[in-house]
C-alpha positions, 0 to 999 in steps of 0.5 A: 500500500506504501506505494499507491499511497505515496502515489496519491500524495504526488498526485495531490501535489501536482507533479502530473505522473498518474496513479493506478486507480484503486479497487474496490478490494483495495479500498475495503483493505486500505479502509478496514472494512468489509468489502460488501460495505464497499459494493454497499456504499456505491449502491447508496451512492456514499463513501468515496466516488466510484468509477465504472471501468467496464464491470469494475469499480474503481477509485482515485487515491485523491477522492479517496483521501479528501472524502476520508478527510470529509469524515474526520471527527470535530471534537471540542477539546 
C-alpha cells in the first residue's frame, strides 16, 4: 500500500505522473472494512466516488483521501 499511497500524495501535489486507480478490494483493505460495505456504499451512492471501468469499480487515491478527510471527527477539546 506504501506505494499507491505515496502515489496519491504526488498526485495531490501536482507533479502530473498518474496513479493506478484503486479497487474496490483495495479500498475495503486500505479502509478496514468489509468489502460488501464497499459494493454497499456505491449502491447508496456514499463513501468515496466510484468509477465504472467496464464491470469494475474503481477509485482515485485523491477522492479517496479528501472524502476520508470529509469524515474526520470535530471534537471540542
Amino acid at each position: 500500500m506504501r506505494r499507491t499511497t505515496a502515489c496519491a500524495e504526488d498526485a495531490a501535489s501536482g507533479a502530473g505522473d498518474r496513479c493506478p486507480l484503486m479497487s474496490a478490494e483495495e479500498l475495503a483493505d486500505f479502509l478496514g472494512v468489509p468489502l460488501n460495505t464497499v459494493y454497499i456504499w456505491n449502491h447508496r451512492h456514499q463513501g468515496p466516488r466510484a468509477h465504472k471501468v467496464g464491470r469494475y469499480l474503481r477509485y482515485r487515491w485523491p477522492e479517496v483521501e479528501a472524502w476520508l478527510e470529509a469524515q474526520a471527527v470535530n471534537r471540542a477539546t
